[in-house]
C-alpha positions as CSV (number, residue, x, y, z in Angstrom):
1,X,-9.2,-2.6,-1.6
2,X,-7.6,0.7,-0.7
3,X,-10.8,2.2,-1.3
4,X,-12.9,0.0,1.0
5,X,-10.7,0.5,3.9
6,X,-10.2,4.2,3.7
7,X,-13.0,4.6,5.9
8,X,-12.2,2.0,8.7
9,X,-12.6,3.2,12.5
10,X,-8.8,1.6,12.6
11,X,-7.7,3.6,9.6
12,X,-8.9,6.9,11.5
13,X,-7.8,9.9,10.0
14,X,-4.4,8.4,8.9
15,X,-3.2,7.2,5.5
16,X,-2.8,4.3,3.4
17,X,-0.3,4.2,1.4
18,X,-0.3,1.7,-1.5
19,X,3.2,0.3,-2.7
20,X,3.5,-0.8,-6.6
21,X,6.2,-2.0,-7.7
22,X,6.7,-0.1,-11.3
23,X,5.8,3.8,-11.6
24,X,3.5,3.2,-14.5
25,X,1.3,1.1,-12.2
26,X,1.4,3.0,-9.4
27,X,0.6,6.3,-11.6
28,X,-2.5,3.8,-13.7
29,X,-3.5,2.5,-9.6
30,X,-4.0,6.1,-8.5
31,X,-5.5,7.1,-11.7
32,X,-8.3,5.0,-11.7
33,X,-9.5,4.5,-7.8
34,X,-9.5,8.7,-8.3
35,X,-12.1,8.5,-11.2
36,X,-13.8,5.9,-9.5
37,X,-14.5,8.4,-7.1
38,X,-14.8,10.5,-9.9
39,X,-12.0,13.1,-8.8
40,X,-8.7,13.2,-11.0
41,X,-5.4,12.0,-9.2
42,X,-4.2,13.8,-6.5
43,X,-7.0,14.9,-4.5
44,X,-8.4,12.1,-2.5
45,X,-6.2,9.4,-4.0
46,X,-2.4,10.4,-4.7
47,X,0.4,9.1,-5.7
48,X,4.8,9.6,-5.4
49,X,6.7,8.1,-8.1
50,X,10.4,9.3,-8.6
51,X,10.3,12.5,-10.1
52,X,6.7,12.9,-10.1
53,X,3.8,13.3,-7.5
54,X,0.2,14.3,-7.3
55,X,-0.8,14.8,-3.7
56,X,-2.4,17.0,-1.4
57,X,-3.7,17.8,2.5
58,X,-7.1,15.9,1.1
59,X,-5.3,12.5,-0.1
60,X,-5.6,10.2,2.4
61,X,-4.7,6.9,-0.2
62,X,-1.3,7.5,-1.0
63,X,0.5,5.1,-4.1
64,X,4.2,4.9,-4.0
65,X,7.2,3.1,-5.6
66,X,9.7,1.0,-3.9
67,X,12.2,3.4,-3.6
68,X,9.5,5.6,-2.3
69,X,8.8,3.5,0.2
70,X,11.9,3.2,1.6
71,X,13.1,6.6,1.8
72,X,10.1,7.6,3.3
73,X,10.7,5.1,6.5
74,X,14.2,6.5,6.6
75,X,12.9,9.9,7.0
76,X,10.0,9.1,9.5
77,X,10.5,5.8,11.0
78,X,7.5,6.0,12.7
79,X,5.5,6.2,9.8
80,X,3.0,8.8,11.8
81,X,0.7,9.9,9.4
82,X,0.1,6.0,8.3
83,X,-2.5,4.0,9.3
84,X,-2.0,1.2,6.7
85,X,0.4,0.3,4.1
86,X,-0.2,-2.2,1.6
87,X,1.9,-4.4,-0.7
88,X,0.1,-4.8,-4.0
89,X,1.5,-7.2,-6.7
90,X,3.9,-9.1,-3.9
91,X,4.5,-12.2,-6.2
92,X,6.5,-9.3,-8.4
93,X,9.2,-10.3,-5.6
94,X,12.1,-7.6,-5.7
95,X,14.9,-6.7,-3.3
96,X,13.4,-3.3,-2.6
97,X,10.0,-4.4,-2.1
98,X,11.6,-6.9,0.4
99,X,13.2,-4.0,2.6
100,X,10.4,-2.4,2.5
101,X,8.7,-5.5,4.0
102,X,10.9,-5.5,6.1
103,X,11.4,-2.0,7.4
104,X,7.8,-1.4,7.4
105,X,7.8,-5.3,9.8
106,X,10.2,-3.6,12.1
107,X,8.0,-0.3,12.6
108,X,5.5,-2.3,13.7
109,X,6.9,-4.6,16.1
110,X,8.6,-1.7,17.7
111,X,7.4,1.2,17.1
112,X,3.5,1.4,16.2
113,X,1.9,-2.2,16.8
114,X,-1.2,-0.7,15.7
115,X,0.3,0.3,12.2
116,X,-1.7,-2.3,9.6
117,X,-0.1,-4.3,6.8
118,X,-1.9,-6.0,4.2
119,X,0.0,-7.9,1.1
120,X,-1.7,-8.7,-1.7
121,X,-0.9,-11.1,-4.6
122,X,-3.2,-13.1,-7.4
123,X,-0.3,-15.8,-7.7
124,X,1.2,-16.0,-4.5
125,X,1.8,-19.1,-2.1
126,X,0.1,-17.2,0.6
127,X,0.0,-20.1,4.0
128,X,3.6,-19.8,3.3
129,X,4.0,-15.7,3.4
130,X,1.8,-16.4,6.8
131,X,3.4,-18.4,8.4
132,X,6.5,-16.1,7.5
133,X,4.1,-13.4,8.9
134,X,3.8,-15.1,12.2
135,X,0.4,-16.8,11.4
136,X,-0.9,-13.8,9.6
137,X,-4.5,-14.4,8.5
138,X,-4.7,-15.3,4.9
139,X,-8.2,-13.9,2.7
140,X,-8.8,-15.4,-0.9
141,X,-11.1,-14.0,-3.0
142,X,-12.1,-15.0,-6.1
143,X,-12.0,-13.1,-9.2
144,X,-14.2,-12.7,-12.1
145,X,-13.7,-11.3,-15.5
146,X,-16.0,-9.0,-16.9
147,X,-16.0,-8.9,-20.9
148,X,-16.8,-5.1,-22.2
């Protein structure tokens, strides 16, 4: 998905910025949308885990942990260079992906109402998340295996 909306006149020249919950899927996420474009990892798509990160001025999808996350809103509550940030693997409910929810809620309600969330889940009771969200607008897709 990231890579679909990285070009979006509302994305602009911000960022997206992709929150996992686990550092190996974060690092695997980034890994693989970069050799789908076939780049390696930190050129156009990044990522920040604790202790490690693979980023540069030319990343403009950004993975991140939790605690990542977080931190990052603490130190720029605006979230400037941010255009969208999505929750991948919501179901995988945790208490940090929750603030993060949360905080990221509050910068857009007060700060940037043009700041873009998107949650996504395969196993989540999404008309209940939106109507948590206010009515947000809910999009399933379905899915289809590919055998190699």
């Amino acid at each position: 998905m990231p890579l679909l909306l990285r070009d979006a006149k509302w994305v602009a020249a911000k960022k997206i910025v992709m929150l996992e919950p686990r550092r190996l899927a974060a690092r695997a996420a980034a890994a693989r949308m970069a050799k789908t474009l076939g780049e390696s990892a930190g050129q156009t798509v990044g990522y920040t885990v604790r202790l490690d990160r693979k980023v540069s001025a030319e990343t403009r999808i950004e993975v991140v942990t939790e605690g990542v996350l977080t931190r990052r809103l603490q130190q720029d509550a605006e979230l400037a260079d941010t255009g969208l940030v999505i929750f991948d693997e919501f179901h995988e409910r945790s208490l940090d992906g929750d603030l993060g929810l949360a905080l990221t809620l509050d910068v857009q309600k007060s700060l940037r109402p043009d700041l873009r969330i998107l949650i996504m889940s395969a196993t989540l009771d999404a008309e209940r998340l939106s109507r948590f969200l206010e009515g947000a607008p809910v999009i399933e897709a379905k899915g289809r295996y590919l055998i190699p």
